[in-house]
Structure formats: structure tokens, C-alpha cells
TORBATOR-800391 format. One line per field, with one value per residue (C-alpha): x, y, z. Coordinates in Angstrom, 2 decimals, padded with zeros to 5 digits. Example, Ala and Ser with C-alpha at 12.3 -4.5 7.8 and 13.67 -1.06 7.14 Angstrom:
# residues 2
east: c(012.30 013.67)
north: c(-004.50 -001.06)
up: c(007.80 007.14)
//
This chain:
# residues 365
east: c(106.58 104.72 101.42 099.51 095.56 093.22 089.85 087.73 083.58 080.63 082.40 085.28 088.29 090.33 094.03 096.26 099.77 100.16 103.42 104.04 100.22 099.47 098.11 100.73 098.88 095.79 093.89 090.74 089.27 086.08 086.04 083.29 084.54 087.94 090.49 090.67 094.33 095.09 093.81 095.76 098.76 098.07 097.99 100.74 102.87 102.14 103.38 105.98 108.06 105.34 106.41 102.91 099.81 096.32 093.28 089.73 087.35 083.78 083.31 085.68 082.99 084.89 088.44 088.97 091.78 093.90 095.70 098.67 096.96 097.86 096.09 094.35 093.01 092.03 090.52 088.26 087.43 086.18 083.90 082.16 081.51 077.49 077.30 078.36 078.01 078.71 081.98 083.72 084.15 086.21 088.26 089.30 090.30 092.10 094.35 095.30 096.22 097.89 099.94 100.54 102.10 104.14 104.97 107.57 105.65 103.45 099.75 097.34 093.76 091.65 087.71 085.26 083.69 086.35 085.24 081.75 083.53 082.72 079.07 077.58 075.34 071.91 072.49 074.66 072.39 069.27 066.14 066.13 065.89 068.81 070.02 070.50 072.57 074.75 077.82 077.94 077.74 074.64 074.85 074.67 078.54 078.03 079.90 081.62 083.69 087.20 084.53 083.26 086.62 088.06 085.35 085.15 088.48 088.23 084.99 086.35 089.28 086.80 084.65 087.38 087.11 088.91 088.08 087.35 085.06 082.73 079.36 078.25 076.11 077.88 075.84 077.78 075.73 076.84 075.67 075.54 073.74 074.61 073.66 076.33 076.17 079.85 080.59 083.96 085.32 083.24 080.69 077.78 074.94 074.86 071.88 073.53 073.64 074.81 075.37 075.04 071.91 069.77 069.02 067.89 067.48 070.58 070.96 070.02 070.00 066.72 067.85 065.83 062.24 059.68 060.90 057.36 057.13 059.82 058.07 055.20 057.07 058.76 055.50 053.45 055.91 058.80 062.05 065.67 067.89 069.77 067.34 065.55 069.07 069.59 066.63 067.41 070.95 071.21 067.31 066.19 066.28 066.20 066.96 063.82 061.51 062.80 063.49 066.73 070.56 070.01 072.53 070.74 072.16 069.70 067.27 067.17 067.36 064.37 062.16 062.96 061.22 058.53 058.90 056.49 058.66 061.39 059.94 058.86 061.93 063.50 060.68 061.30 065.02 064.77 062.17 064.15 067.60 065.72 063.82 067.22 069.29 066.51 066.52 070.13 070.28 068.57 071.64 073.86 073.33 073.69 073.98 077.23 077.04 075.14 078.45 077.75 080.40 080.57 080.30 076.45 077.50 080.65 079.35 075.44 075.81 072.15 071.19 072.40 070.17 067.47 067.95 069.04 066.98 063.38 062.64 062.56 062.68 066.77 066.73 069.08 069.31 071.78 072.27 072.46 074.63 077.28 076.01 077.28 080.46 083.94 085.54 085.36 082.79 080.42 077.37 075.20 073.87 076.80 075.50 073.49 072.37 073.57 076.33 076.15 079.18 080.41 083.83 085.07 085.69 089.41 089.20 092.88 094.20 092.70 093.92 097.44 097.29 096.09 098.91 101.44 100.20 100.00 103.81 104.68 103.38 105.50 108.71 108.97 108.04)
north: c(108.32 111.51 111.79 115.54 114.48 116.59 115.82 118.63 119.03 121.30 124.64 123.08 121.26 119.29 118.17 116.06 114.94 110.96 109.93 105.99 105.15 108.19 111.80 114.10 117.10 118.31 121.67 122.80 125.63 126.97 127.75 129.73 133.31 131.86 131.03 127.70 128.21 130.39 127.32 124.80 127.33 127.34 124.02 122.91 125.46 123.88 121.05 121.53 118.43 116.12 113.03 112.67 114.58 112.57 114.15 112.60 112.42 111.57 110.16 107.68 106.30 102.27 103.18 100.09 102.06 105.42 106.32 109.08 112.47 113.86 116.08 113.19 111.72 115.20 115.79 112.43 113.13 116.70 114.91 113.58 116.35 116.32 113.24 114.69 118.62 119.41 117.48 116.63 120.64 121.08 118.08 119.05 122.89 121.66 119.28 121.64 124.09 121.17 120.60 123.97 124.73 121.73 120.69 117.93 116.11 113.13 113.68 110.59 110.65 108.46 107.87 106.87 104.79 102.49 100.59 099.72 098.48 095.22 095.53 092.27 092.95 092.27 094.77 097.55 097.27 099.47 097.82 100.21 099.43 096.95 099.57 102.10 100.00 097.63 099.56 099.37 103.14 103.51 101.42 101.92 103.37 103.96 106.64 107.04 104.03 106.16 105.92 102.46 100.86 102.27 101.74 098.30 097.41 099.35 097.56 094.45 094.99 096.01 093.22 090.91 089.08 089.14 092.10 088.82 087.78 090.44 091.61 095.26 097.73 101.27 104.22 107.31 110.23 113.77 116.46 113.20 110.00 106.64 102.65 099.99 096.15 094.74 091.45 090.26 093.74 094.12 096.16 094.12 097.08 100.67 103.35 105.56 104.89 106.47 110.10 110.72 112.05 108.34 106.85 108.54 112.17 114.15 117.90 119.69 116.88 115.01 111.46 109.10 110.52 108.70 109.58 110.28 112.94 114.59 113.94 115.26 118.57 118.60 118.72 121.25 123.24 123.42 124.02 123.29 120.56 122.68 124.21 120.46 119.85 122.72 122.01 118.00 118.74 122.25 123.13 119.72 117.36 118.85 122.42 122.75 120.70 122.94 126.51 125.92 125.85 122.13 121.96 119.09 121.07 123.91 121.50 119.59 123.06 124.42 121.55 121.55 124.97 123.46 124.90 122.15 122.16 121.03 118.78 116.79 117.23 115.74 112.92 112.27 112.13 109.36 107.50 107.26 106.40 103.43 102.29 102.39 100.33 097.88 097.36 097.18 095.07 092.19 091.65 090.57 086.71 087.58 091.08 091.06 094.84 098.08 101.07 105.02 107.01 110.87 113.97 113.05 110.13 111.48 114.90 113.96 110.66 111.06 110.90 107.21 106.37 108.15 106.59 102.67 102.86 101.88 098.15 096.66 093.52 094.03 093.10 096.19 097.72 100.75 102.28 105.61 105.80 104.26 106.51 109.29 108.48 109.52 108.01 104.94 102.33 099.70 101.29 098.08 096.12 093.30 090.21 092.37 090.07 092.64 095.15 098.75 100.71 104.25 105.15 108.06 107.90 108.75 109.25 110.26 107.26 105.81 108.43 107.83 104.09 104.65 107.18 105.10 101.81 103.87 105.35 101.70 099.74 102.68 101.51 105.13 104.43)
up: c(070.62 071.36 069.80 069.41 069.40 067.57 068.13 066.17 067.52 066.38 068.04 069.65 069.50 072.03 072.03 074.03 073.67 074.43 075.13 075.99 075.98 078.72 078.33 079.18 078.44 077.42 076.50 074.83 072.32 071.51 067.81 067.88 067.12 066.39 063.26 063.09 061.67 064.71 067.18 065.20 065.85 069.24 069.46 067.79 069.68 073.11 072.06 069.46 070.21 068.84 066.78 064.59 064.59 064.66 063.67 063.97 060.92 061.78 058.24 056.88 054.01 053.87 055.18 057.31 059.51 060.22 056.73 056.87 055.48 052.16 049.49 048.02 050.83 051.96 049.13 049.15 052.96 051.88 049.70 052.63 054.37 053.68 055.46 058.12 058.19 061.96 061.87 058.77 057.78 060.74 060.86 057.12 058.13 061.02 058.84 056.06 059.22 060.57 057.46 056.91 060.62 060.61 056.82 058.20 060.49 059.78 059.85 060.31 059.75 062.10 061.43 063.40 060.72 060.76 063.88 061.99 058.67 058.83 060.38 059.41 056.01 057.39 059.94 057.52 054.75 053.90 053.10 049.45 045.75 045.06 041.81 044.70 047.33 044.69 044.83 048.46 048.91 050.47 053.87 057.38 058.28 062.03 064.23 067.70 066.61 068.31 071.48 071.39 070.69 073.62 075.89 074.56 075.70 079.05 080.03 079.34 081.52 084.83 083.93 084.21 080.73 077.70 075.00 072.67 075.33 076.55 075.10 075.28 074.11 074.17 075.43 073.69 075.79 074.43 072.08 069.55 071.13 070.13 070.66 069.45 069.89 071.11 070.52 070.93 070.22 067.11 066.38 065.47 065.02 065.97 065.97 063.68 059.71 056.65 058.45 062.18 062.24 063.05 066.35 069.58 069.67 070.48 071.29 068.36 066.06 065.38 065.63 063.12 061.64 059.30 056.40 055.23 057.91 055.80 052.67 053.77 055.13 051.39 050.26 052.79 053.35 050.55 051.19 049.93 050.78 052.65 054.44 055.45 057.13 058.83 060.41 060.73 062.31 064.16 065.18 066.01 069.11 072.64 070.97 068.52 071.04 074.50 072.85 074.37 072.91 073.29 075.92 078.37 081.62 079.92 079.35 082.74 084.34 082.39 083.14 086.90 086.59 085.37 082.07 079.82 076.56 078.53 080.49 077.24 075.57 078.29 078.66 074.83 074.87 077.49 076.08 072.37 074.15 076.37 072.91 070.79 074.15 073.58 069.69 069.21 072.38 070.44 067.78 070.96 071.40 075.60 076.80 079.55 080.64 079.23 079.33 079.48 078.45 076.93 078.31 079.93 081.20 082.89 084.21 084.46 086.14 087.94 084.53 083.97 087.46 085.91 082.45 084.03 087.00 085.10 085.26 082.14 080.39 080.27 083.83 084.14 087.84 089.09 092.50 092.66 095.22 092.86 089.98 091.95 092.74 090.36 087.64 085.66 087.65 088.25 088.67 089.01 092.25 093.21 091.03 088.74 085.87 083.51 084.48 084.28 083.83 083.33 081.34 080.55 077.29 075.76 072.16 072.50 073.56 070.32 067.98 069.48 068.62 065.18 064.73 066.18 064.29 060.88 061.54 062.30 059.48 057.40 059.03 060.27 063.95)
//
């Protein structure tokens, strides 16, 4: 079967075709400035011998797996799209141009939430008025889950155990920063909640705030919903606290000139991403191996050695000479108590699986 991957960002939007479990081609827009119905065009043309489409949805709310796309489902995923403002808006125009461009072929939705469904309750629920949270609506969803269940499996295979066996916490390092908790293949807590915008602080997103700072903001300085996540989502995180486009090349490059916003911003990013490895870290029974993966991990790796290399009370230790090698890798001492790895992530391999699972559970695979 020959899968098309769409995998829709902030200004961007990769695709790959996946034929027999391998990427056979790949190719990348910037939407900035762009149609998205002209991208999806292009797209689509590159590949037109494509079997299924899958798209990736940030936001899934409770789906528990990939569903094929129609105008009701597109309609309830559009819904979503204030949980998740950077993502969910383009993932819905890129399916309707989808559908449009190729009305016969079979269109499956993928979401990241899915991998986070069955979070255990202490750890997906919010500690709110019980009228507010009985309906099960307002809970801790998680994100990256495409990521994590790929790097789950991958890290299991260099590790040498089964995926049923190994326990992990995923380090998703890219414009959005995550923590999950692995254990046995399922995700047991992750830093992000009910939208993407908790745990450490990503590149222009603030990553989780008091929320009486934010009451207190309401209140000094009044503003609109809309304006308070703006502010939360695009001007936040490395961008509002450097000056910078949040871009952590920009950053790292801006504090190596000594510039002092940057250098703090970059102090602060680190120090949140080591505090949030640590929290989530204590809902794994054992901790087997700590995994980077995302665009940081794979193109900053000095980062990771920067990042791992602090003694802590993990026991985790890296050597940089391994940090700076290519592809996926141990990046741990031999007999390190607790591996550390770094994957490359491949979000396409995952939305070809969904795809081809959906298309087979329909008998039309």
C-alpha cells in the first residue's frame, strides 16, 4: 500500500509517501505566504499514485485511534481548534484541500491524542470542582503521541527489550517541548494537558504558568481571551523572553554574543525541561532510558550533552563524543544506569500505520 503523509505545523507542512513500511519520498512547504490548497495540490501531484492520504490532527479530544475523514468528523475536529490554535486550523484546511483534490481516495485522520487515551485517571485528571470535570471533558489529553509511539517502539528495539518491556520518558525537543512516562508502550503521564500549551517552555509558547499570574494580568492589565492567548501561544517562551523569533538556533546564537535576554531564556528553557524530566520521571516504577527526539534533538545534539550532562539525582550521564555523532544512538556511558538515547523521530511511519490499519479494519486494504 502506498501511503501520502501529511503532517501540517505552525507555518509548514511535511509529506512523505510510505510504501511497504519505508519512506519512498519526502518533501516540505513553508505555508507562510502560501495557499494551503495550492500546497495540498502540490503535494498530492508528486505523488499521485497514492492508495490513502493520512493527515495528522494535534487534537483528537477522546478518539482512541485514526478514523477515515468525512464532513462530520471534520466538522467535530474543527470544533477543537481552540485547544489547539497553532495546529488544528491547519490540519483542517489541509483535509478539505485534500478531499477536494482527490474526491476518490480515502482520507484518514490520525491524532496525537490518541496515544494518551487511556492515561491512568490520577494522572489525566485536574484537581478542579468535580461539576466541572464529570463529563470527562476537561482532563489532561496529552500531545506528540504520533512521536512518542514511534520512538517508543524504536527505543525498545536498540535497547534490546520488548516494546511491552521497556520504560521511558520521551523528550519531544522542537518548537513544542514535551515529557511523557512509557511504560510498556503506554503512556502513563505527559507534561502537556488539555491543549499544548503546559509543561516546559517551548519556542514561543509559554509552557505552564500559575494560573494566578494570569489572573492577576486579567486583572492589571485587561485584555480579551484572545488577546491572553496570543500572548500564551505565539509571544511567549524563548520568543517573548529573548526578543527573538523563538527559533533556539537564534537564541543559542544571541546568547553566545553575550546578549543577556538570551542568555536567560536559554538558562530558563533548560532549567523547566530538566524540572519537567524529573516530575514525570516519578510515575515510572524504574526509569530504563531517558530518549530525545525532534528537530533539537536531531540537529542540536550538543544540546542533549548540555541538557543530560548535569549530575542529578537521575543518575543520568552522556558523552559528548557520542552526542555528536549521526543518526539514531546511544548517547550514554557503556553500563550507564539509565540510558540515553537519540531518535529521530518519524511521525510518518505512524501516520502510515494508522492509515493502513484504518483501511484494513474497513476490509478495503
Amino acid at each position: 500500500m502506498r501511503v501520502l503523509t501529511l503532517n501540517p505545523g505552525s507555518s509548514s507542512l511535511k509529506a512523505a509517501l510510505v510504501a511497504a513500511g519505508a519512506a519512498v519520498g519526502r518533501a516540505a512547504w513553508e505555508t507562510a505566504g502560501s495557499t494551503v490548497d495550492g500546497i495540498v495540490a502540490d503535494a498530492v501531484g508528486c505523488w499521485p499514485d497514492a492508495d490513502v492520504v493520512a493527515v495528522r490532527f494535534v487534537h483528537g479530544g477522546a478518539r482512541r485511534g485514526p478514523a477515515l475523514l468525512d464532513d462530520e468528523l471534520l466538522e467535530s475536529l474543527r470544533r477543537l481548534g481552540p485547544l489547539a490554535p497553532l495546529h488544528q486550523p491547519q490540519s483542517i484546511a489541509v483535509a478539505r484541500a485534500v478531499l477536494r483534490e482527490r474526491p476518490g481516495t480515502p482520507v484518514v485522520a490520525c491524532f496525537d491524542t490518541s496515544f494518551h487515551v487511556d492515561l491512568p485517571e490520577p494522572a489525566a485528571h485536574y484537581p478542579l470542582p468535580r461539576e466541572w470535570t464529570r463529563q470527562g471533558r476537561l482532563r489532561r489529553y496529552g500531545f506528540h503521541g504520533l512521536s512518542c509511539r514511534y520512538v517508543a517502539r524504536r527505543a525498545a528495539g536498540m535497547l534490546g527489550v520488548g516494546p511491552d518491556a521497556a520504560r521511558l520518558l520521551c523528550c519531544h525537543l522542537g518548537a513544542g517541548v514535551s515529557v511523557t512516562a512509557i511504560d510498556g508502550g503506554r503512556s502513563v503521564d505527559t507534561s502537556m494537558g488539555f491543549t499544548p500549551l503546559a509543561g516546559p517552555a517551548m519556542a514561543t509558547r509559554s509552557g505552564t504558568v500559575d494560573p494566578g499570574l494570569l489572573l492577576h494580568v486579567l486583572e492589571t492589565a485587561p485584555m480579551s481571551p484572545a488577546e491572553l492567548a496570543d500572548a500564551l501561544y505565539r509571544r511567549s517562551g524563548l520568543a517573548g523572553m529573548s526578543g527573538t523569533s523563538g527559533d533556539l538556533r537564534e537564541v543559542r546564537a544571541a546568547a553566545s554574543a553575550g546578549d543577556p535576554d538570551a542568555v536567560l531564556a536559554l538558562e530558563v528553557y533548560l532549567h523547566r525541561l530538566r524540572r519537567e524530566i524529573g516530575a514525570v520521571a516519578m510515575s515510572l516504577p524504574e526509569l530504563d532510558a531517558i530518549v530525545f527526539t525532534g528537530g533539537v534533538a536531531e540537529h542540536q545534539p550538543d544540546l542533549v550533552a548540555t541538557l543530560a550532562g548535569k549530575p542529578g539525582p537521575l543518575g543520568v550521564e552522556v558523552d559528548p563524543a557520542r552526542c555528536a555523532g549521526a543518526g539514531d544512538r546511544v548517547v550514554s556511558p557503556d553500563g550507564a544506569g539509565v540510558a540515553v538515547l537519540i531518535v529521530r523521530t518519524r511521525e510518518d511511519l505512524e501516520l502510515a500505520r494508522d492509515a493502513e490499519r484504518v483501511l484494513s479494519a474497513a476490509g478495503t486494504g
